[in-house]
C-alpha positions as a Markdown table, in Angstrom:
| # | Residue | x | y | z |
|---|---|---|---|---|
| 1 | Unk | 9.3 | -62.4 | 26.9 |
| 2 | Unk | 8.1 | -63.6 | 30.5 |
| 3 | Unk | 10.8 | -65.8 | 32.6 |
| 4 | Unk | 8.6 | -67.8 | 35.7 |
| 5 | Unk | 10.5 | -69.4 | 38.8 |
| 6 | Unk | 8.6 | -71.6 | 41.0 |
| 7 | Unk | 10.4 | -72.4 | 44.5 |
| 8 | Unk | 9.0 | -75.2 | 46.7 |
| 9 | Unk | 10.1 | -76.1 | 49.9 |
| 10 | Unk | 9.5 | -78.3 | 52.7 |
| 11 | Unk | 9.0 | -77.0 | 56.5 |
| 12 | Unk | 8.1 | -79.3 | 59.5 |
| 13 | Unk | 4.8 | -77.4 | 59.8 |
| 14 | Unk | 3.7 | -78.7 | 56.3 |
| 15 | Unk | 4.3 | -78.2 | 52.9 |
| 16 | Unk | 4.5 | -74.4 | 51.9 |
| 17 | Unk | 4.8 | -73.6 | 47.9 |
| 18 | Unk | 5.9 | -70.0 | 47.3 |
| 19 | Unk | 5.9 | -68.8 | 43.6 |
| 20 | Unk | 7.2 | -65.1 | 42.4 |
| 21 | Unk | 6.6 | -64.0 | 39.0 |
| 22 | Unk | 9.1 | -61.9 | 36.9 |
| 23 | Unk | 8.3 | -60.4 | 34.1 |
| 24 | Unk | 10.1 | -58.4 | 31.4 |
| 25 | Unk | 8.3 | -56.9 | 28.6 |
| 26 | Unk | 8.8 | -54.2 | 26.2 |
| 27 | Unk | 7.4 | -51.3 | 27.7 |
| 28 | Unk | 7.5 | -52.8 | 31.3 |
| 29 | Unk | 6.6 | -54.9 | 33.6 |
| 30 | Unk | 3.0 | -54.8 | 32.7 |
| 31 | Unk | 4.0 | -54.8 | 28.8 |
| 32 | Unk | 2.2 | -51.5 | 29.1 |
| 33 | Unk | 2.8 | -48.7 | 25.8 |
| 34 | Unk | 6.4 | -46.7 | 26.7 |
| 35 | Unk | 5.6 | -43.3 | 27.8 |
| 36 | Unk | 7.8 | -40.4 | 27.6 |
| 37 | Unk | 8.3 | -37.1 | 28.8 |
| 38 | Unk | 9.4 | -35.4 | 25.4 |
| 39 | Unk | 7.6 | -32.6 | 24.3 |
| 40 | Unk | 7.6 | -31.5 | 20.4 |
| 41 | Unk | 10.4 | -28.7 | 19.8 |
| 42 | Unk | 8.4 | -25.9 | 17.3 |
| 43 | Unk | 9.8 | -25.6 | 14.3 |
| 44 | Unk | 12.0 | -22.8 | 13.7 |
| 45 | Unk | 10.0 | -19.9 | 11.4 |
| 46 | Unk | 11.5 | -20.2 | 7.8 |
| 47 | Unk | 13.9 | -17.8 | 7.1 |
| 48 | Unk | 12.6 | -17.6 | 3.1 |
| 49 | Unk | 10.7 | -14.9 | 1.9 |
| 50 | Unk | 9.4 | -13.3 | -1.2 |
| 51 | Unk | 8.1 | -9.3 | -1.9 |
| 52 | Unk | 7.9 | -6.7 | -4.2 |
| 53 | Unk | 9.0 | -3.1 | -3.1 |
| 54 | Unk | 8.6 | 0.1 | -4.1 |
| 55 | Unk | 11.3 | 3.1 | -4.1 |
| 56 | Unk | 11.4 | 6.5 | -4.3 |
| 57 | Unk | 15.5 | 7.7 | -4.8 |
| 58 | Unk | 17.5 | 11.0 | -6.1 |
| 59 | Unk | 19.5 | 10.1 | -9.2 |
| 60 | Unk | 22.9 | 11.7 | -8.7 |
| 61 | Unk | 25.3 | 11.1 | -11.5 |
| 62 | Unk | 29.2 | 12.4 | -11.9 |
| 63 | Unk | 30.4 | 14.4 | -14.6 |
| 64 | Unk | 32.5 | 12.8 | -16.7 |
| 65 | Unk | 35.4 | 14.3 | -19.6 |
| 66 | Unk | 37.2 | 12.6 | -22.4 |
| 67 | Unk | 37.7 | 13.0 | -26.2 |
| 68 | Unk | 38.3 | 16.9 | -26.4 |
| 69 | Unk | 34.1 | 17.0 | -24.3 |
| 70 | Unk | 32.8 | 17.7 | -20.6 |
| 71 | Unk | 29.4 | 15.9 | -20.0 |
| 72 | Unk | 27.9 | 17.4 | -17.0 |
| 73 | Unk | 24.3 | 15.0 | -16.1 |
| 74 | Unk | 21.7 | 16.0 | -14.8 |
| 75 | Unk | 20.6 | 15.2 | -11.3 |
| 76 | Unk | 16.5 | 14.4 | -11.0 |
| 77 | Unk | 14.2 | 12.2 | -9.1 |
| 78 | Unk | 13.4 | 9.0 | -10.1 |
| 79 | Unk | 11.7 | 5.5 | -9.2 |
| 80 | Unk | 12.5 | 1.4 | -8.4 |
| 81 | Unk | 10.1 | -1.4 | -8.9 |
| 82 | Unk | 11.8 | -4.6 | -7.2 |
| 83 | Unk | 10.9 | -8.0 | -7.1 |
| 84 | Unk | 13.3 | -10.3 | -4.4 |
| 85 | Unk | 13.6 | -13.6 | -3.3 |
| 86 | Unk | 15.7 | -14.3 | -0.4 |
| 87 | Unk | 16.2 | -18.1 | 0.3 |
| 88 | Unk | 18.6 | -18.2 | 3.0 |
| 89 | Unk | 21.1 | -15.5 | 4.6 |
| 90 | Unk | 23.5 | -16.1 | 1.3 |
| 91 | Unk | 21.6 | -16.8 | -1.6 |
| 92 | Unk | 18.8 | -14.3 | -2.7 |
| 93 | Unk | 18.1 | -12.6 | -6.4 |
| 94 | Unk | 15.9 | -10.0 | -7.3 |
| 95 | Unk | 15.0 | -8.3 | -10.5 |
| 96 | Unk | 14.7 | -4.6 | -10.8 |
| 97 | Unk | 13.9 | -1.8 | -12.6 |
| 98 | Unk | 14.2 | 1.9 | -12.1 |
| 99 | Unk | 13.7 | 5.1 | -14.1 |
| 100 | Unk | 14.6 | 9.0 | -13.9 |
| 101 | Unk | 15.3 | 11.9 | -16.0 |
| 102 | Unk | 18.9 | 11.5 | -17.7 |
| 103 | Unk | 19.2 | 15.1 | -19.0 |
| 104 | Unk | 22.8 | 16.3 | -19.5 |
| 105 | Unk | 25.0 | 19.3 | -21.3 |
| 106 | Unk | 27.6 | 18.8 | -23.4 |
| 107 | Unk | 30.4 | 21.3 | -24.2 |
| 108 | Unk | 34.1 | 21.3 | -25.4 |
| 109 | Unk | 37.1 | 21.2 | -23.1 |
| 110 | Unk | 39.2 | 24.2 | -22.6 |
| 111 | Unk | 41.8 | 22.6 | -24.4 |
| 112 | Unk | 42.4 | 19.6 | -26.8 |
| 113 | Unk | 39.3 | 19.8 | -28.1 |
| 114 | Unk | 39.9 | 19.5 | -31.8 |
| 115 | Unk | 37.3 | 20.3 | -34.0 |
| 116 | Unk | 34.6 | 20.2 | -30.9 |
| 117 | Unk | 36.2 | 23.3 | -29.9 |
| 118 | Unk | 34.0 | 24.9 | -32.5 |
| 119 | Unk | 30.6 | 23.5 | -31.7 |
| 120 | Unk | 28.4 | 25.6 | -28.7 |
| 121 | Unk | 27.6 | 24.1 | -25.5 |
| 122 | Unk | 24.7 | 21.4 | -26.0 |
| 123 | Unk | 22.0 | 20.6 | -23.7 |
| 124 | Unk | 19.9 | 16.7 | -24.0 |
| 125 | Unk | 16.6 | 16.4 | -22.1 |
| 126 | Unk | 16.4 | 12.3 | -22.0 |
| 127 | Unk | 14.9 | 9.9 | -20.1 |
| 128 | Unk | 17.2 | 7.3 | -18.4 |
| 129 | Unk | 16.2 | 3.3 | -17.1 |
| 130 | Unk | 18.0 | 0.4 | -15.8 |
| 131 | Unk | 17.0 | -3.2 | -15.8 |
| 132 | Unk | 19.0 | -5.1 | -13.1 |
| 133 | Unk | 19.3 | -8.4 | -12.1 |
| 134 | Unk | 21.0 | -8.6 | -8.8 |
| 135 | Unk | 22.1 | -11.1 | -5.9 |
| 136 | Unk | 21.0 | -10.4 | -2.2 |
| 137 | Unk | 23.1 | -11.6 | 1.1 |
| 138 | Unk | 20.9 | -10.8 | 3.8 |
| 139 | Unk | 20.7 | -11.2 | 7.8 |
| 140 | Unk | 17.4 | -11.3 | 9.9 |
| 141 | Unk | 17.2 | -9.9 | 13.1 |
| 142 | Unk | 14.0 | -9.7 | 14.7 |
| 143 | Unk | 12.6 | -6.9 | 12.4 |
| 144 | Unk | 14.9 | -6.0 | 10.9 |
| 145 | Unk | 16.8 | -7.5 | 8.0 |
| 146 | Unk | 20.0 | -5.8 | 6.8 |
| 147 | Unk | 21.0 | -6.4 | 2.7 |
| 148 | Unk | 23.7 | -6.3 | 0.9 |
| 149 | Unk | 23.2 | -6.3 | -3.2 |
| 150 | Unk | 25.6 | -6.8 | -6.4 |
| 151 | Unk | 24.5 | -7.5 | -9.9 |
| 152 | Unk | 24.8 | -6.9 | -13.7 |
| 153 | Unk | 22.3 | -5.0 | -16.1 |
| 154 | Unk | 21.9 | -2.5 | -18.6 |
| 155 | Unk | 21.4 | 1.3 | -18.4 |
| 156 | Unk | 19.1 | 2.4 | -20.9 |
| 157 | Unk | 19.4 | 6.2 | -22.2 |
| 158 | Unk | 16.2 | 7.7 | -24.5 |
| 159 | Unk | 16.5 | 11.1 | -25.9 |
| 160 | Unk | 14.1 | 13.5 | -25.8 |
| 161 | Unk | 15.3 | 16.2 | -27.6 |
| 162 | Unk | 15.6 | 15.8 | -31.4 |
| 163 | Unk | 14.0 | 12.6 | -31.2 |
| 164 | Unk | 14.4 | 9.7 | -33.9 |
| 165 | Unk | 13.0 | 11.2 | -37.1 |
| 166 | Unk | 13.8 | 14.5 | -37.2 |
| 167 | Unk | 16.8 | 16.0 | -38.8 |
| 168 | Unk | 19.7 | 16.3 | -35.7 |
| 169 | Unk | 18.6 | 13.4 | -34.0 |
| 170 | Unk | 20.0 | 11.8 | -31.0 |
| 171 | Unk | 21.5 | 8.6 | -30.2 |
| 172 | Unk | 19.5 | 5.9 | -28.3 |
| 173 | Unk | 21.9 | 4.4 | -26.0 |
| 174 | Unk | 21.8 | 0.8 | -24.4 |
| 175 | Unk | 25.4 | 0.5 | -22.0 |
| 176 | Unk | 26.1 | -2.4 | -19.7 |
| 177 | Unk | 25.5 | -1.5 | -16.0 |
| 178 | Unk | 27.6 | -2.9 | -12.9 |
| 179 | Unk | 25.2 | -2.7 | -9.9 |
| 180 | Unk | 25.9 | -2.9 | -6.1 |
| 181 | Unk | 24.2 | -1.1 | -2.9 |
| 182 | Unk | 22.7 | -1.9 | 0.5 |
| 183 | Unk | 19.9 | -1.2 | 3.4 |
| 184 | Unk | 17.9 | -2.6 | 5.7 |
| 185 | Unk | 14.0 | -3.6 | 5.8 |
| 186 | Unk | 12.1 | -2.8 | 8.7 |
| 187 | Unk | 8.9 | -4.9 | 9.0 |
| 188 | Unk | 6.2 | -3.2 | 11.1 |
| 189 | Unk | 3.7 | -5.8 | 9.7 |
| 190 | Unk | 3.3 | -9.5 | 8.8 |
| 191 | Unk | 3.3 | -8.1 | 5.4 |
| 192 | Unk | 4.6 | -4.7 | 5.5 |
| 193 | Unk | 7.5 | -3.0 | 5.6 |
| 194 | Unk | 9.6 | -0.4 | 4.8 |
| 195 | Unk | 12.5 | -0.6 | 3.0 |
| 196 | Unk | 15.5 | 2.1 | 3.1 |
| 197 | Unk | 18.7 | 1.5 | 1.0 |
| 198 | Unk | 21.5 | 3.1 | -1.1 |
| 199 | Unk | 22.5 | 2.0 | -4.7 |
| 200 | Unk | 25.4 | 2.6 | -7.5 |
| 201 | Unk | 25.1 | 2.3 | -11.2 |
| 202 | Unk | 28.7 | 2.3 | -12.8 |
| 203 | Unk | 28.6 | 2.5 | -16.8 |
| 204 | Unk | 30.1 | 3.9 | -19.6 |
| 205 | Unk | 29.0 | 7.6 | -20.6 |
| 206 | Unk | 26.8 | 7.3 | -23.2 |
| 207 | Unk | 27.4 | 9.5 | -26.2 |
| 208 | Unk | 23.7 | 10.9 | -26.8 |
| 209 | Unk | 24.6 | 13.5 | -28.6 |
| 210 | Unk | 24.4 | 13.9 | -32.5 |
| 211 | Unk | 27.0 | 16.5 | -32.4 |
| 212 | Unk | 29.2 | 15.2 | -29.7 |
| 213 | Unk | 31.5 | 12.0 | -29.4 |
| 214 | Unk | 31.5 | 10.0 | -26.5 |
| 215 | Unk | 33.9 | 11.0 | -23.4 |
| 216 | Unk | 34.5 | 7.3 | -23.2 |
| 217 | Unk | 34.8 | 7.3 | -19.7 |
| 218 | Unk | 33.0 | 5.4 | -17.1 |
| 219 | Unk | 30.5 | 7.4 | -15.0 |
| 220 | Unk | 28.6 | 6.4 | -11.7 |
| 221 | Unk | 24.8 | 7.3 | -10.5 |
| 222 | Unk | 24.6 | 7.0 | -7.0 |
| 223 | Unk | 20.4 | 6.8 | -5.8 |
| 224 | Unk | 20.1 | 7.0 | -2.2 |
| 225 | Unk | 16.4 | 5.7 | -1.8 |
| 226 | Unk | 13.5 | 4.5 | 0.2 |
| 227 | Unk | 10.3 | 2.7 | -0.5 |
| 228 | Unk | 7.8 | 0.2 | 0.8 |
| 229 | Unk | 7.6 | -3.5 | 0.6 |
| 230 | Unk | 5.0 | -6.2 | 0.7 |
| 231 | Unk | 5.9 | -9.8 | 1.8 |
| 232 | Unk | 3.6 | -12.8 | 0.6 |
């Protein structure tokens, strides 16, 4: 929009026409393009990430009595495949699984034992797994990247001894498996990392043994670990 004004006047030297031009425009007086000073703000680097990990952890499991039996596990070295997703700093997932030796002895109680007081101490070579599925509340910090994980699963126990087929066999055992723990990932790559952490299975005894009945308690394996990680 231009707005023009014309002023004309008379003088005794002669006749003297002044004109002034305003003009408004978008963009200014010249109708010119607006220019600013604002610079683009970088975007902030995404906070979701995705890797697979691998753990190396000692399997230490409690003893655990009930039912007239002592179970004492045990402890061996063991291994964690992981797959995680972290989204943002409170919803992640991952799926795990992790294996180690789940050997244990079995004997009767000093007392109230009933007719296990009769039968002789009883050791079970197995092998012991868990399939997880857990959820991940994490914080990044430069580097680093502190966890904290909870989840449900199942604790799978496969005897070694006496195997299916044979006349004192053993008892498979599949047990549902409450799952927590925490660490913290240290990245020294883009893609690389390492990945330090302590988890807990809590589960109920599993009764192996062809001679012995379950304790029917709950026992815990605690798996201090560490491992490596690679981040797509």
């Amino acid at each position: 929009m231009r707005l023009k004004w014309v002023l004309t006047a008379f003088v005794p030297t002669g006749l003297i026409a002044v004109s002034c031009v305003a003009g408004v425009a978008q963009g200014g007086a010249t109708g010119a393009p607006a220019q600013t000073n604002r610079q683009a703000v970088p975007a902030a680097p995404p906070y979701a990430e995705t890797d697979v990990a691998g753990s190396g952890y000692e399997a230490l499991t409690s003893s655990n009595t009930g039912n007239g039996v002592v179970e004492k596990p045990t402890n061996g070295a063991g291994g964690m495949l992981e797959l995680r997703h972290i989204h943002s700093p409170f919803i992640g997932y991952e799926i795990n699984y992790s294996f180690n030796p789940a050997n244990a002895s079995f004997a009767p109680t000093a007392t109230g034992c009933g007719y296990v007081c009769q039968l002789p101490p009883q050791t079970i070579t197995s092998h012991g797994s868990v399939l997880g599925l857990d959820w991940v509340v994490s914080a990044k910090h430069g580097n680093l990247r502190p966890f904290l994980v909870g989840g449900l699963g199942f604790f799978i126990d496969y005897p070694t001894t006496f195997p299916k087929g044979t006349t004192y066999a053993n008892n498979d055992v599949v047990r549902p498996d409450y799952l927590y723990g925490g660490g913290v990932d240290w990245g020294f790559s883009s893609h690389l990392g390492v990945r330090l952490q302590y988890r807990g299975n809590i589960y109920k005894a599993p009764n192996i043994s062809h001679f012995y009945p379950a304790t029917g308690q709950f026992t815990q394996t605690a798996m201090p670990m560490a491992g490596i990680f690679y981040r797509f």
